[in-house]
KOLZA-972257 format. One record per residue: x, y negated, z of N, C-alpha, C in turn. Coordinates in steps of 0.001 Angstrom, whole numbers, padded with zeros to 6 digits, always signed. Each point is the difference from the previous one (the first is absolute). Layout:
BEGIN
XYZXYZXYZ
...
END
This chain:
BEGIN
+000850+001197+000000-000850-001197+000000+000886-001247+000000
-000524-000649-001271+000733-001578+000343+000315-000926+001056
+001119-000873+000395-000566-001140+001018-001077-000646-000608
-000274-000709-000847-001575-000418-000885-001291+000577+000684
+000507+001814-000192-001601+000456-000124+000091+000006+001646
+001038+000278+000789-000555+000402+001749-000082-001540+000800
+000475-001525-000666-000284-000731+000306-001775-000051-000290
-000671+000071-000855-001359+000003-000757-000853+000861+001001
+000552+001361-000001-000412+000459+000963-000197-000245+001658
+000597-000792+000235-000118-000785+001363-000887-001009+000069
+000463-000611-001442-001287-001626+000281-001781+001029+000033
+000504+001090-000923-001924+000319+000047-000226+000870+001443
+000620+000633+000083-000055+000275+001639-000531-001104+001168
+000806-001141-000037-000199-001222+000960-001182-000522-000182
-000603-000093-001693-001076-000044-000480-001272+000727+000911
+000472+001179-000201-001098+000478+000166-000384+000336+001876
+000979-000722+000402-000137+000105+001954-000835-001426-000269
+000171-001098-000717-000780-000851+000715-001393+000052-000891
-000604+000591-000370-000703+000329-001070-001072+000299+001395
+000458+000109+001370-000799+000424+001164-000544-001214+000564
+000962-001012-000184-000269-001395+000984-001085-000259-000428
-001038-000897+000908+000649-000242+000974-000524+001387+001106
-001295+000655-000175-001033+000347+000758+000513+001355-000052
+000744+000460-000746+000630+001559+000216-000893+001242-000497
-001063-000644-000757-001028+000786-000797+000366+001210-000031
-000326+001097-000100+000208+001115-000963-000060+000178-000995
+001177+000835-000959+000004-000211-001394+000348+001345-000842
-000570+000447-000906+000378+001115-000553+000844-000885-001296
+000945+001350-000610+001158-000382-000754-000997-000268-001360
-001477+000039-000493-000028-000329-000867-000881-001362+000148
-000331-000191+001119+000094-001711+000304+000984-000966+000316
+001274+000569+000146+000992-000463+000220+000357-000201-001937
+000076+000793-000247+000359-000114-001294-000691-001000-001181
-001390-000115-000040-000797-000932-000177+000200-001579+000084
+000233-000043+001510-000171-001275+000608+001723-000580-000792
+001477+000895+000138+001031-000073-000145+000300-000227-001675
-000995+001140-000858+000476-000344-001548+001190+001673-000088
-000031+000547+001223+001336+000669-000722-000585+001627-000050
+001079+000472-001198-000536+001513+000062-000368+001109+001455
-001196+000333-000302-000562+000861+001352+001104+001255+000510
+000825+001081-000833+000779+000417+000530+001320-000904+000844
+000445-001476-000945+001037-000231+000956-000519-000623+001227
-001615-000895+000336-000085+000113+001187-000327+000893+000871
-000366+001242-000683-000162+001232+001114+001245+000462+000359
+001405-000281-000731+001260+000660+000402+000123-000926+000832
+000409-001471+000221+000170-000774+000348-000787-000124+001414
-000898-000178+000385-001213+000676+001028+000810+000628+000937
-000151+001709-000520+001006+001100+000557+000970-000163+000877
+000826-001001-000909+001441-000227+000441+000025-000859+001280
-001053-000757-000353-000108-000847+001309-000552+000306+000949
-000465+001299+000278-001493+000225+000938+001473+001374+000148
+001099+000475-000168+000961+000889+000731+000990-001019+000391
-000270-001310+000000+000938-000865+000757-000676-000808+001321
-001237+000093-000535-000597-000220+001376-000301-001376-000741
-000023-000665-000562-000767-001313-000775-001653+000092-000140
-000507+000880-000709-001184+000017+000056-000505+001780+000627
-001160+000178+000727-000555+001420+000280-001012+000159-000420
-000545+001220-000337-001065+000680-000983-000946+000368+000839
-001154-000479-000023-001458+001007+000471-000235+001327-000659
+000509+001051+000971-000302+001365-000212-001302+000350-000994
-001540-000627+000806-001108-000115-000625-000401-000412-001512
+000364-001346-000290-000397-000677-001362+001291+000010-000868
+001151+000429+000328+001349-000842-000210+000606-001043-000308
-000632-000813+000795+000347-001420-000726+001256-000450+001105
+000558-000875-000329+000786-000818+000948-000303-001542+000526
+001111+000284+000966+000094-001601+001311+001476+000003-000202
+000342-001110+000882+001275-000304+000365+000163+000943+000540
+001399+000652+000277+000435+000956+001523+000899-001085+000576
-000105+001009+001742+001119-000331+000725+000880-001054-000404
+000820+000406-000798+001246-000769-000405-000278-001362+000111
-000969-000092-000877-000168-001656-000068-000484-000482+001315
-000149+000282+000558-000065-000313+002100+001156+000019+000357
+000647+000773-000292+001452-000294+000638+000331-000492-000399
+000286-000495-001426+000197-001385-000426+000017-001239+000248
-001303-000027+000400-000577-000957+000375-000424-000561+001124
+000878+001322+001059+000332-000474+001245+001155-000452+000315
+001137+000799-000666+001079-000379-000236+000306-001664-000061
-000854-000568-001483+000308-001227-000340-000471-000777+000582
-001362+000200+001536-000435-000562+001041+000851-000652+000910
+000670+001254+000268+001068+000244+000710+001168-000871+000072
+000379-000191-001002+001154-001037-000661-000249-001440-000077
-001490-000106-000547-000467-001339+000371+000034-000905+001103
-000433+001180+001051+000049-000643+001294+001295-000133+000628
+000957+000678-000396+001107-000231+000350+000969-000704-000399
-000542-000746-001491+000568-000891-000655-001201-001218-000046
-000080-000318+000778-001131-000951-000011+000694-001359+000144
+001008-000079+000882+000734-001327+000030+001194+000140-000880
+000280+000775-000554+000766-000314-001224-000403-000337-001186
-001692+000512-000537-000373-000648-000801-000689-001578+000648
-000503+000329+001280-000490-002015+000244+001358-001110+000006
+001324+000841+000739+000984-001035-000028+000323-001206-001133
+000246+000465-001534+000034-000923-000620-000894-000964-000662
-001226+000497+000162-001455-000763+000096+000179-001249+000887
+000056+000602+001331+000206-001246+000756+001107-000637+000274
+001165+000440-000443+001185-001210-000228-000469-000775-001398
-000639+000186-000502-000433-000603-001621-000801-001482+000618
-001071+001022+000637-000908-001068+000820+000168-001146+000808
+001058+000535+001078+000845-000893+000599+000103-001191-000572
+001219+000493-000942+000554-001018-000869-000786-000901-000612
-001197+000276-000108-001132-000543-000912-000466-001272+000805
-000863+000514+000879-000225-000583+001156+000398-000608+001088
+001516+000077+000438+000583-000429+000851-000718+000316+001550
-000371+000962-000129-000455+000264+001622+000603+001864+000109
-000098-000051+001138+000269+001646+000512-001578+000705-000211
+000930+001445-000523-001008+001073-000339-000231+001234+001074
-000809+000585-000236+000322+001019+001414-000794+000751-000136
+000464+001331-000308-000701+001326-000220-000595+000817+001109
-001485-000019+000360-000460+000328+000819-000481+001588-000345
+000311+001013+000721-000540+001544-000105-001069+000742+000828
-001436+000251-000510-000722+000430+001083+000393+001668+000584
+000018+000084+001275+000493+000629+000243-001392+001065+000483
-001039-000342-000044-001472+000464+000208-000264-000500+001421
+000478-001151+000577-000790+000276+001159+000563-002040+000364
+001580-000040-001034+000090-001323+000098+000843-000406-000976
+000669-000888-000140+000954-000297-001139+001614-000348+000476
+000600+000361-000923+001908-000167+000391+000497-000627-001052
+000631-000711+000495+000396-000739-000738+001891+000899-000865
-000298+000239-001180+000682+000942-000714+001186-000953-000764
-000167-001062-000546+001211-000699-000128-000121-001590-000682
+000772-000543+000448-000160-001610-000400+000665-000405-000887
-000278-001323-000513+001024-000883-001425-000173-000986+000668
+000439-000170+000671+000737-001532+000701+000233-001053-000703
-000908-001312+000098+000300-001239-000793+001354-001057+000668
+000572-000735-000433+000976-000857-000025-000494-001001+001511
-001524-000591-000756-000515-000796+000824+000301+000433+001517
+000029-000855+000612-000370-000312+001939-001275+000415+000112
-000297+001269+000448-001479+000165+000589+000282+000745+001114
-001067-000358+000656+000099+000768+001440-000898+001327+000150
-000529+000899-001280-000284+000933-000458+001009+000989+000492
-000131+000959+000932+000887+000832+000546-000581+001785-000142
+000281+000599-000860-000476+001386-000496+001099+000559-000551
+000488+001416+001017+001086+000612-000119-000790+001090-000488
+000972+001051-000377-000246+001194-000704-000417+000966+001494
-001665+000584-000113+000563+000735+001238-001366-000396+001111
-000048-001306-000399-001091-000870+000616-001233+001008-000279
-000720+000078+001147-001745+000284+000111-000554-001016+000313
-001155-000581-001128-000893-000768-000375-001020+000224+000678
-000578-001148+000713-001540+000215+000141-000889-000011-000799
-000707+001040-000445-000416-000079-001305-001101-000673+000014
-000909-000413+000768-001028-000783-000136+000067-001283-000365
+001718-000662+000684-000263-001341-000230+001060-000381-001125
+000412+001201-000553+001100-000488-001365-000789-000053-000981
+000686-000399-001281-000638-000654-000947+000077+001620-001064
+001318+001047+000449+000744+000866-000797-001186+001472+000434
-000942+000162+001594-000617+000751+000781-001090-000568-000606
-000399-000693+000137-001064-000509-000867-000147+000318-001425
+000460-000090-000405+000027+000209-001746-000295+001659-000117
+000627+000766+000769+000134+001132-000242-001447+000520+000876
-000083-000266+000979-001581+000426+000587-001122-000476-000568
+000016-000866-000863-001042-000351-000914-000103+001004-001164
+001072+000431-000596-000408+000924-000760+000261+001715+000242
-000343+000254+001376+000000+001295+000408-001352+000110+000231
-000361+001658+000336-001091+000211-000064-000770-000457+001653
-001021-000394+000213-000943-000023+000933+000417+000240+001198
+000980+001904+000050-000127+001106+001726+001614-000794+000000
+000929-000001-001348+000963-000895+000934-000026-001251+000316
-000717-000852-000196-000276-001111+000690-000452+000007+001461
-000780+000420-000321-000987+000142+001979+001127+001036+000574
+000893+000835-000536+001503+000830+000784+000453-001283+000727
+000527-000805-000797+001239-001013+000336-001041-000952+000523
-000995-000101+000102-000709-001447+000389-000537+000247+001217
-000301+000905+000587-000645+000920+001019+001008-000079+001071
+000449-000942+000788+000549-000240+000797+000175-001604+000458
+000277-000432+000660-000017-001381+000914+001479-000776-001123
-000677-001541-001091+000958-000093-000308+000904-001412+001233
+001000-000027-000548+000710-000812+000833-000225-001293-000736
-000026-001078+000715+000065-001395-000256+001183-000599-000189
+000656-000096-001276+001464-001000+000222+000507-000794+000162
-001282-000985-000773+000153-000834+000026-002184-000673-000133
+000158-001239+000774-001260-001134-000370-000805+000598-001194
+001241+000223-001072-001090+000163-001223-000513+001838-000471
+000814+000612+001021-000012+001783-000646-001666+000410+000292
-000485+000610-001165-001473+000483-000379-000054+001102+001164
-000768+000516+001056-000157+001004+000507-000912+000406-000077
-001039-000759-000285-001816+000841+000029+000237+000814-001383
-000501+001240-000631-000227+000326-000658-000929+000496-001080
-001431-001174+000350-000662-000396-001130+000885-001274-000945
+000548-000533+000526+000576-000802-000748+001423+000197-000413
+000740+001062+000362+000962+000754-000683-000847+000751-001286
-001047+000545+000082-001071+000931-000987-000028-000614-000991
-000933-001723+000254-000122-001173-000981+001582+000003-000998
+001063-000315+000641+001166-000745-000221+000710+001727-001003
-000572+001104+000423+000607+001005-001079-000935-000474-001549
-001401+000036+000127-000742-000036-000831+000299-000914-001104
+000731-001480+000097+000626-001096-000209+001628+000582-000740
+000598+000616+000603+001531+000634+000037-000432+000633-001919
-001114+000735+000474-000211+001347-001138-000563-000726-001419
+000065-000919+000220-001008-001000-001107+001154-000778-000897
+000943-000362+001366+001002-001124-000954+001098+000944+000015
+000388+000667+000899+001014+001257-000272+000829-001076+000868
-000168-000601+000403+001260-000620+000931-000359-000542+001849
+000831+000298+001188-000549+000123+001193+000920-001442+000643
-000178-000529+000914+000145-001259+000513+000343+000350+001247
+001482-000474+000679-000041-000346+001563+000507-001645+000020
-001633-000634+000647+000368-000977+000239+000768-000666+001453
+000944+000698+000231+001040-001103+001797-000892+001640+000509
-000593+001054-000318-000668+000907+000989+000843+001136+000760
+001670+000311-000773+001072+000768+000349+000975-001089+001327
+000117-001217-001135+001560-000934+000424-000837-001122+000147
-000345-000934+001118-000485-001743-000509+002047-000706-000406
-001036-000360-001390+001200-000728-000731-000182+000878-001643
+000057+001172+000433-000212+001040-001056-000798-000080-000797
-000455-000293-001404-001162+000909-000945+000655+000940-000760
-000853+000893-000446+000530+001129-000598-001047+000591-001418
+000339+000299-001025-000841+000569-001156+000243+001706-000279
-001154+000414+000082+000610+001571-000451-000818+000981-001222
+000727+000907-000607-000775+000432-000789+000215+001777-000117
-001108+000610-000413+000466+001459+000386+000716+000802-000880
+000918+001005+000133+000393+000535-000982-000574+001482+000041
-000701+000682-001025-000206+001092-000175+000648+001016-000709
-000393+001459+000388+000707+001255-000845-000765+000642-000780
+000249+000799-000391-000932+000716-001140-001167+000550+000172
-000548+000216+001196-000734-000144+000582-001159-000952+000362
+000489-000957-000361-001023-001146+000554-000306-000564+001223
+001193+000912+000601-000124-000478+001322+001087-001176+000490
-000386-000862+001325+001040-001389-000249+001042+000593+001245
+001543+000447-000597+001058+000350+000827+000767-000900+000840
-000047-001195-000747+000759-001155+000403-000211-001289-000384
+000293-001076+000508-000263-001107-000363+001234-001184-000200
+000052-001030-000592+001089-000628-000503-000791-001587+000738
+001093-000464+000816-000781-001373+000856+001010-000741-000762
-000591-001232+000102+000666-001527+000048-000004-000571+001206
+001087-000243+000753-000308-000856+001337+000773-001530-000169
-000582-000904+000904+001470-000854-000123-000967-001071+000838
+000164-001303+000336-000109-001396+000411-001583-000318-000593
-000924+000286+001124-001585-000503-000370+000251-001317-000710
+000419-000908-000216+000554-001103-000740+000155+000059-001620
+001013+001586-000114+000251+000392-001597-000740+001070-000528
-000980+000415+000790-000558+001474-000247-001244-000551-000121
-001108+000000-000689-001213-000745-000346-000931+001821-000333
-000844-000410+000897-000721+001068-000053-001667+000233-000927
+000520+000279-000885-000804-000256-001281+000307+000836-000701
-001190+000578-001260+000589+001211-000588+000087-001043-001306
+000570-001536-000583+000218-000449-001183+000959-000265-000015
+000976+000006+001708+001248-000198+000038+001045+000490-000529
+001278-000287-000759+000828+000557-001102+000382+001174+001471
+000101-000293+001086+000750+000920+000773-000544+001334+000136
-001204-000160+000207-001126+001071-000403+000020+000768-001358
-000136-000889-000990-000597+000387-001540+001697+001092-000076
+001175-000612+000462+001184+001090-000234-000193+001243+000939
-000253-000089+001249+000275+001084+000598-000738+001028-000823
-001915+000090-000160-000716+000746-000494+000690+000372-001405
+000945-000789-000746+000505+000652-001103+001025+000749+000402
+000585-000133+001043+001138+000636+000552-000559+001374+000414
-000995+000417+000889-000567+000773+000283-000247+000932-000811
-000652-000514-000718-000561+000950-001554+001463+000561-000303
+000847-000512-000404+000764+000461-001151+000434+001360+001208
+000046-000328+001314+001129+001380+000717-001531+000945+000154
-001299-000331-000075-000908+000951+000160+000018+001275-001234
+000482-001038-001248+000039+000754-000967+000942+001074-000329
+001284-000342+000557+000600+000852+000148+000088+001236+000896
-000764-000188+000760-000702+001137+001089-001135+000697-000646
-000017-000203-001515-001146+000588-000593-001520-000213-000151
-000067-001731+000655-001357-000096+000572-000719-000662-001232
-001383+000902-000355-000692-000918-001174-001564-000415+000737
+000131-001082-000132-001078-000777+000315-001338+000106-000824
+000257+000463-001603-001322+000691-000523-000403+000942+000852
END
């Protein structure tokens, strides 16, 4: 066999695994073949080959196929890696941002119960913004805990909310009908607000970052001098982070269709 023909043979192979997406239908090889354009014996060889590698498995009953196994381990695998490369793909996002903006960035991680602060881009400027790597966030009254409990489901909200919050400051939200209101708001503009409610002196902007999943893992804040931080979602400081956000969500695989 040629390099030509066993390269060819791979693209229709790859072909024919996503030929499942998204819903994982069941498919016999002469609907596969149909839908694909290609001769019915080479997708029934082709099939075969993949369903003794563990790519796709056969219903005994009808014989049709699904994905197998494999592609779970796959695809835990590349879970796997994500999360563990999560600040290596946000790092140069937010030194980009930084630079953009002139304020400090700061990668907030929910940890399911609160947020940590996972790593910073430190601006030039004098701010009295103080967030080390390491830091546990109160997540109620950050802007980065916020963002991310707005777009979790319902039982983890009332998890993390279901306890006595602390007051930090004059302005920190503790009732939680009006934390409820202030998610509902978060989920609309996609962007969460601490106004002086962490630090008085402090405002802060945050936005969530998601995984392939759809679920929100982490969040990307703006903090700096209630003075330079304008809490508005028309603000350029805003309108960048949410682009900032997106681009590292995407790389975590996240589609918003």
């Amino acid at each position: 066999m040629s390099m030509n023909t066993t390269h060819r043979a791979v693209e229709k192979a790859l072909e024919i695994l996503t030929t499942f997406i998204p819903y994982n239908k069941e498919a016999g090889t002469v609907e596969v073949s149909n839908k694909l354009g290609y001769h019915r014996s080479t997708v029934n060889r082709l099939m075969h080959v993949l369903t003794r590698k563990g790519f796709l498995q056969q219903n005994e009953e009808n014989k049709k196929f699904q994905l197998g196994p494999t592609v779970l381990y796959l695809g835990m695998a590349l879970e796997k890696s994500l999360e563990k490369d999560l600040i290596n793909i946000a790092r140069p996002i937010m030194e980009q941002l930084r630079d953009k903006i002139q304020e400090t960035v700061v990668l907030e991680v929910f940890t399911g119960g609160s947020t940590i602060v996972a790593h910073v881009s430190e601006a030039n400027n004098i701010s009295i913004l103080t967030s080390n790597i390491g830091d546990v966030v109160h997540i109620h009254a950050a802007a980065g805990g916020k963002a991310i409990l707005a777009f979790s489901n319902e039982r983890v909200r009332q998890r993390v909310l279901n306890k006595k919050l602390k007051q930090l400051t004059p302005n920190t939200i503790t009732s939680i009908e009006i934390l409820q209101k202030q998610f509902q708001d978060i989920r609309k503009s996609g962007l969460s607000f601490d106004n002086q409610e962490h630090i008085i002196g402090i405002n802060a902007v945050g936005a969530p970052i998601f995984n392939h999943e759809g679920k929100p893992v982490a969040a990307l804040v703006i903090g700096g001098s209630s003075h330079r931080i304008k809490l508005t979602p028309e603000h350029p400081v805003a309108v960048h982070l949410k682009s900032a956000t997106a681009r590292i969500s995407e790389q975590l695989f996240f589609n918003p269709e």
